[in-house]
ZAZA-910874 format. One record per residue (C-alpha): z, x, y; residue in three letters. Coordinates in steps of 0.2 Angstrom, whole numbers, padded with zeros to 4 digits, always signed. Last residue first. Example, Ala and Ser with C-alpha at 12.3 -4.5 7.8 and 13.67 -1.06 7.14 Angstrom:
% residues 2
+0036+0068-0005SER/+0039+0062-0022ALA/
% end
This chain:
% residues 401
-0001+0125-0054UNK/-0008+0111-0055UNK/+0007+0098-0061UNK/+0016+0099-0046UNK/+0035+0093-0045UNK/+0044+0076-0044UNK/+0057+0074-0057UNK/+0051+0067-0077UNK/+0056+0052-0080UNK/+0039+0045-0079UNK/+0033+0034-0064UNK/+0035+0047-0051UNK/+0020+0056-0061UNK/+0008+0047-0052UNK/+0012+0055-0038UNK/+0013+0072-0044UNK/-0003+0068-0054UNK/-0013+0065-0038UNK/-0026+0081-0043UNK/-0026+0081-0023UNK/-0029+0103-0026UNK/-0017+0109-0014UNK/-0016+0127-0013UNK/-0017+0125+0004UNK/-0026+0134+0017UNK/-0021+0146+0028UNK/-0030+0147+0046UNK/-0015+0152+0054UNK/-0011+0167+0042UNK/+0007+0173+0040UNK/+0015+0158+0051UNK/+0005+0147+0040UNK/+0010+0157+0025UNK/+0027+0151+0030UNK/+0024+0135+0031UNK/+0017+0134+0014UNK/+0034+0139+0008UNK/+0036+0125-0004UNK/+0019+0129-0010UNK/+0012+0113-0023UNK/+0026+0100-0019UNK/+0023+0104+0001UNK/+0002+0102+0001UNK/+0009+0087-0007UNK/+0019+0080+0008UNK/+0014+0081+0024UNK/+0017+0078+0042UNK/+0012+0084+0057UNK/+0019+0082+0076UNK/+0013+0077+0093UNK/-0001+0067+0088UNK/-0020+0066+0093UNK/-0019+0076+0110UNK/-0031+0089+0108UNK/-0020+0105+0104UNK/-0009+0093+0092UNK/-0023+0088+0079UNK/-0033+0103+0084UNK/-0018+0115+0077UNK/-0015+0103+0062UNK/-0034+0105+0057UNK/-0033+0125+0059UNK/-0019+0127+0048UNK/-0027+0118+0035UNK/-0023+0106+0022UNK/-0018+0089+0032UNK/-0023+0075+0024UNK/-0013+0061+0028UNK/+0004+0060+0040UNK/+0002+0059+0060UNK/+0018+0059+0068UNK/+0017+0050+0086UNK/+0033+0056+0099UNK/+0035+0037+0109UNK/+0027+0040+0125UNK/+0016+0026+0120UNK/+0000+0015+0119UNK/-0014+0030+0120UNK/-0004+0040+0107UNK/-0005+0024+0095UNK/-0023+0024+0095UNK/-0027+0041+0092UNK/-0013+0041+0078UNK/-0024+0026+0070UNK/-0039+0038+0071UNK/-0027+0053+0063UNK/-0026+0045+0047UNK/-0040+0054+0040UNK/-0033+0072+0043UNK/-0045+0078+0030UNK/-0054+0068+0018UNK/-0050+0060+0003UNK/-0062+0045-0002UNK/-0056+0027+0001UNK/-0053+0016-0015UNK/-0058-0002-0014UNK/-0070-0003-0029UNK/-0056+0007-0039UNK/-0043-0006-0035UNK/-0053-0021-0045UNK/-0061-0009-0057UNK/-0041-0007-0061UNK/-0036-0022-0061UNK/-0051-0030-0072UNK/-0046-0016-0086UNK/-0027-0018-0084UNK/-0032-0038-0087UNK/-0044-0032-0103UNK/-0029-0021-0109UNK/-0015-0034-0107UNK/-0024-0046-0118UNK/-0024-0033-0130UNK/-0010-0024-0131UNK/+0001-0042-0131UNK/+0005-0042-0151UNK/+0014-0026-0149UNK/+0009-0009-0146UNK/+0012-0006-0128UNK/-0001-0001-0117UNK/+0001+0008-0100UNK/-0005+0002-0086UNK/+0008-0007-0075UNK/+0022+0005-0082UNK/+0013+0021-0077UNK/+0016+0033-0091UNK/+0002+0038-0101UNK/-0012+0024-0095UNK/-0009+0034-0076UNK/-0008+0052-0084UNK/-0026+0047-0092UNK/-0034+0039-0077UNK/-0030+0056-0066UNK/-0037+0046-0049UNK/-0043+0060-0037UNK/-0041+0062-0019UNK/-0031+0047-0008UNK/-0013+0048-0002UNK/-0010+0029+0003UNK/-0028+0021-0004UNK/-0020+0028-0021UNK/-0009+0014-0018UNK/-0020-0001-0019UNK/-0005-0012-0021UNK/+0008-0001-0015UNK/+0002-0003+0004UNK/-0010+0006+0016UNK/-0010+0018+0029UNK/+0004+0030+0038UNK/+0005+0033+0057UNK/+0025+0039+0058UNK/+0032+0034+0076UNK/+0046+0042+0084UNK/+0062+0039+0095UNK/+0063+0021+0095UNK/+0062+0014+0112UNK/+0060-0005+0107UNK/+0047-0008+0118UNK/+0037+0006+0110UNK/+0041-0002+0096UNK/+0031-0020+0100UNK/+0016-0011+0108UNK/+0014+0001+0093UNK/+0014-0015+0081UNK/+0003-0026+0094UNK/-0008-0008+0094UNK/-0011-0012+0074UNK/-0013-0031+0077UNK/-0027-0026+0088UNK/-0033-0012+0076UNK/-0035-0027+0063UNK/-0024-0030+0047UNK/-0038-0035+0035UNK/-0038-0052+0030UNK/-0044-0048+0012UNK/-0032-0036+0009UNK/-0034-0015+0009UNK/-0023-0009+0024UNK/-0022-0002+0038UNK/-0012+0008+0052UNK/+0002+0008+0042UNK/+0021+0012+0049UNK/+0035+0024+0050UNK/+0049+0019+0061UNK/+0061+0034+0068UNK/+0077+0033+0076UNK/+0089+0048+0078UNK/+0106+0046+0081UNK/+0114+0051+0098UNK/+0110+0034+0103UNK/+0123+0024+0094UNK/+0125+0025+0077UNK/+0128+0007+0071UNK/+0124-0005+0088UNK/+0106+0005+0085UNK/+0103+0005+0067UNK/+0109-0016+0070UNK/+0095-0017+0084UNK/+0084-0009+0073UNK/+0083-0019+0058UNK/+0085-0035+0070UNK/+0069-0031+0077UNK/+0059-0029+0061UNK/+0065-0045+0054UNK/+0057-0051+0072UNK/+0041-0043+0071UNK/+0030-0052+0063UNK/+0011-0050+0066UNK/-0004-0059+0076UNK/+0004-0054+0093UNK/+0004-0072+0101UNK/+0007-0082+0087UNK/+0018-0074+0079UNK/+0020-0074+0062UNK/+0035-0080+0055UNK/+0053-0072+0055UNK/+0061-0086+0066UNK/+0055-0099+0051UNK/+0038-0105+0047UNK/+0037-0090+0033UNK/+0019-0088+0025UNK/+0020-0068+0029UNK/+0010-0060+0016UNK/-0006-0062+0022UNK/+0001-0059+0041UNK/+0009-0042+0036UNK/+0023-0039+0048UNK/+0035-0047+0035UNK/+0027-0037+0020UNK/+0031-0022+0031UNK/+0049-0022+0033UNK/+0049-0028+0013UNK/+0037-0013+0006UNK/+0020-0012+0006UNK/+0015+0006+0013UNK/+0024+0004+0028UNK/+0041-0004+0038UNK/+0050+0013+0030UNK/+0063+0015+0043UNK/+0067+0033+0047UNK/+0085+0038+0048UNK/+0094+0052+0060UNK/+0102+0068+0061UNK/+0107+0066+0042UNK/+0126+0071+0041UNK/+0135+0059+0028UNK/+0141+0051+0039UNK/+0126+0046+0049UNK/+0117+0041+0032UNK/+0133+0028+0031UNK/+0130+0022+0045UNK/+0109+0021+0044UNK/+0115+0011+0028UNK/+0125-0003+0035UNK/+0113-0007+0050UNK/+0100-0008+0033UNK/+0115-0020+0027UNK/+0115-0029+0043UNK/+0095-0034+0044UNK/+0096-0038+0024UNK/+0109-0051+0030UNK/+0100-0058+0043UNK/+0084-0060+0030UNK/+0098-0068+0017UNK/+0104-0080+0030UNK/+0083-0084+0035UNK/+0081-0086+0016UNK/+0072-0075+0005UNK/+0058-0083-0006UNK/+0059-0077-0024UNK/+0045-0066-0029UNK/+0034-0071-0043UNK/+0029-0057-0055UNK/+0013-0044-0053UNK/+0018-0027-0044UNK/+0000-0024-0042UNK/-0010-0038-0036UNK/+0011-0042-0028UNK/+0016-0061-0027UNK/+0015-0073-0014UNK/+0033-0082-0014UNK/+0035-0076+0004UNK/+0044-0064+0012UNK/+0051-0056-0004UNK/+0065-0054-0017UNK/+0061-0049-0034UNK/+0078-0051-0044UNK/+0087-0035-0053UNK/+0087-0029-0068UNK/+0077-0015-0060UNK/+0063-0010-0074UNK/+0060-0028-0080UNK/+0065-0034-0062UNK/+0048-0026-0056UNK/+0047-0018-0037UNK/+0036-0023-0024UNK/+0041-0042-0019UNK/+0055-0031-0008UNK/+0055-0014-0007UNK/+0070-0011+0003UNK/+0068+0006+0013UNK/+0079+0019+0022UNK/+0072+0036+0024UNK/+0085+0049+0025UNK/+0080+0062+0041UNK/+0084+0080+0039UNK/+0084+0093+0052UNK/+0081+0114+0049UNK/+0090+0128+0058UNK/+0092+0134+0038UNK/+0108+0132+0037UNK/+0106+0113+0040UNK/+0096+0109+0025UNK/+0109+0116+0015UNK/+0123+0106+0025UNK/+0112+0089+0023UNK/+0113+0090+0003UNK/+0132+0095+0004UNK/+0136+0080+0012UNK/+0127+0067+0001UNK/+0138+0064-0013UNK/+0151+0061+0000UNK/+0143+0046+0007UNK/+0138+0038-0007UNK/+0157+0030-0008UNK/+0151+0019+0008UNK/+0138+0010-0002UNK/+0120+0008-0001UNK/+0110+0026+0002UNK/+0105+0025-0014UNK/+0092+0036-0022UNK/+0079+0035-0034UNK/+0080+0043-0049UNK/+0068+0028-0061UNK/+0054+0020-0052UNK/+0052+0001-0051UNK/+0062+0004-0031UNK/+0076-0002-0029UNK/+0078-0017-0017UNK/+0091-0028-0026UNK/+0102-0015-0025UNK/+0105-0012-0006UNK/+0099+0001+0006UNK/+0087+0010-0006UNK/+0081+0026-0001UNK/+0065+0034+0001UNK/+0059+0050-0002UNK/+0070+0060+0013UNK/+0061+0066+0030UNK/+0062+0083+0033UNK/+0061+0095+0047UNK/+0055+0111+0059UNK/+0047+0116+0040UNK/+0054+0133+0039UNK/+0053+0135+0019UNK/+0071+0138+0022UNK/+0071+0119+0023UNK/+0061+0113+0008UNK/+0070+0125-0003UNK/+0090+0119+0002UNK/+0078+0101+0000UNK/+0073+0105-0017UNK/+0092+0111-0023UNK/+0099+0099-0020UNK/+0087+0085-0027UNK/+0090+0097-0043UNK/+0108+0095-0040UNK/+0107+0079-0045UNK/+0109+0064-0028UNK/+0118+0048-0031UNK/+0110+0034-0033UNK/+0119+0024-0047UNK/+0106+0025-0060UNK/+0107+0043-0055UNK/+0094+0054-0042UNK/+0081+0067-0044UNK/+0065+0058-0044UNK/+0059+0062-0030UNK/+0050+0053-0018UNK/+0042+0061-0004UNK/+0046+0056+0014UNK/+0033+0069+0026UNK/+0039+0088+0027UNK/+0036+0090+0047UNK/+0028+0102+0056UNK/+0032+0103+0073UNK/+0043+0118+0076UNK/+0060+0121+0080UNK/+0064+0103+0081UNK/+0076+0098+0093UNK/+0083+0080+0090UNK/+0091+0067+0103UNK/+0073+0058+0102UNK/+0063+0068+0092UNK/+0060+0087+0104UNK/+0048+0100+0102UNK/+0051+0117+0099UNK/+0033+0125+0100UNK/+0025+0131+0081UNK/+0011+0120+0080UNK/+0007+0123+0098UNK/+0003+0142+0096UNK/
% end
């Protein structure tokens, strides 16, 4: 069975092609260093036999953390020990690890971070709210260095690779994005390919000068997303052009950005957990309830107009794509709950490896019952409350069972 072949990520064997998908966790200190609950879950994660693991994101520098509290660092050298022991675990169990390096640029709140919103552009966040400050083209090289920085020190502390986060939102891709990239610098929108690539570029040119070749590379991207000027297939296969050029060793095919998030992972919307602890929603008391109740109200309706139904493997039209444009190995992440849709999606040609993430929260040894039963189904019920609950204090875990 395919699903279960060795297959090969860059300088990586993977003992099988199922992949646990970048997850955030919630396990970390203000300073980033990893609890020994985050430990723990990835020691689980891997003798759960996934082939391997790609981190929840990490921030490479502190003003791109993310609104969420227990995320981790990966932004200093002295992190670099507190991170050792996580990658041995994973290790023992013939398993790799991937940390996912991410600045979150405009979408992130400095009420939560203390920190100032940077972006591409002053264009605020629907979501997020605020007003960015605009980075300039030293800062933008700078950012470039420190992600050069991160991937280093993710080398020394033993992941066999890094994938950048240029999806869902986040600074990477807010400079791809044409209606968030206003820049008439270097780092503007091309005019030939319709995106921007050259912040992009520089990200994995430093990686690459870093650690070298025998270090995994891996980009994970949106094929969509929900704005007005839609990001187009064509500007889509200008972004699988671009890195296939770049010879990165594997492609993730996400959707989406942060601002109409539940268009990211998709299934139900838990309204009440949401008004209960996400710090967008929820309502104070003070003299500002109100006002901020009719705005949360208009927000909301707002998203809920553009929200996409959960079906299965419904990102797997922008892996389509992408697999017809490059060699490159194509990792397709969304919707995946049954062992015989992840064995059509490899046996046909759509990706060449899985990812997932929820159905991974709810059985931790769901790979296992795959091996077990090849049509197992997960236990998965899309309740969302997982992900909503990464806005609490409360660590990453499921809710419905």
């Amino acid at each position: 069975m395919k699903l279960f072949e060795p297959a090969e990520i860059g300088p990586c064997s993977l003992k099988n092609r199922i992949i646990r998908s970048a997850t955030f966790e919630g396990m970390c200190d203000s300073q980033g260093h990893p609890s020994p609950e985050y430990h723990l879950l990835y020691k689980q994660l891997a003798s759960g036999g996934v082939g391997g693991i790609i981190t929840g994101f990490a921030y490479i520098s502190s003003e791109g953390k993310a609104m969420q509290p227990g995320q981790a660092g990966m932004h200093c050298e002295e992190i670099v020990n507190y991170f050792l022991s996580v990658t041995e675990g994973v290790h023992q169990h013939d398993c790799k690890i991937f940390m996912q390096l991410a600045h979150t640029g405009r979408q992130t709140r400095k009420k939560e971070t203390r920190q100032e919103v940077w972006g591409v552009s002053h264009k605020p966040s629907l979501y997020f709210g605020g007003s960015p400050r605009k980075l300039n083209t030293e800062q933008v090289y700078s950012l470039a260095k420190q992600f050069g920085k991160a991937a280093g020190y993710a080398k020394a502390a033993g992941f066999d690779g890094v994938q950048v986060h240029a999806a869902h939102g986040y600074l990477i891709h807010q400079f791809i994005l044409p209606s968030v990239n206003h820049r008439k610098d270097e780092f503007g929108i091309s005019d030939k390919s319709k995106i921007g690539t050259k912040f992009l570029e520089l990200v994995l040119e430093e990686i690459r000068r870093e650690c070298g070749q025998d270090f995994a590379l891996l980009v994970k991207v949106s094929g969509g997303d929900d704005y007005f000027t839609r990001f187009s297939n064509e500007q889509f296969s200008n972004l699988i052009r671009f890195l296939d050029a770049q010879k990165v060793d594997g492609i993730e095919i996400s959707y989406g950005t942060m601002d109409n998030a539940l268009n990211i992972f998709r299934g139900d919307i838990p309204l009440t957990v949401i008004l209960m602890h996400n710090p967008v929603f929820k309502i104070s008391k003070d003299k500002h309830a109100i006002p901020r109740l009719l705005y949360n109200t208009l927000l909301y309706c707002g998203m809920r107009v553009k929200l996409k139904p959960f079906t299965p493997t419904y990102n797997l039209g922008y892996a389509k794509i992408a697999k017809a444009l490059t060699d490159i190995p194509i990792i397709s992440v969304g919707g995946f709950r049954k062992g015989a849709e992840m064995r059509s999606c490899l046996e046909d040609g759509l990706a060449d490896f899985v990812s997932l993430s929820r159905p991974l929260i709810c059985e931790p040894d769901f790979v296992h019952k795959l091996r077990q039963d090849r049509n197992y189904t997960s236990q998965c019920s899309n309740c969302n409350i997982c992900a909503v609950m990464c806005d609490s204090n409360q660590s990453t875990r499921c809710y419905s069972r």
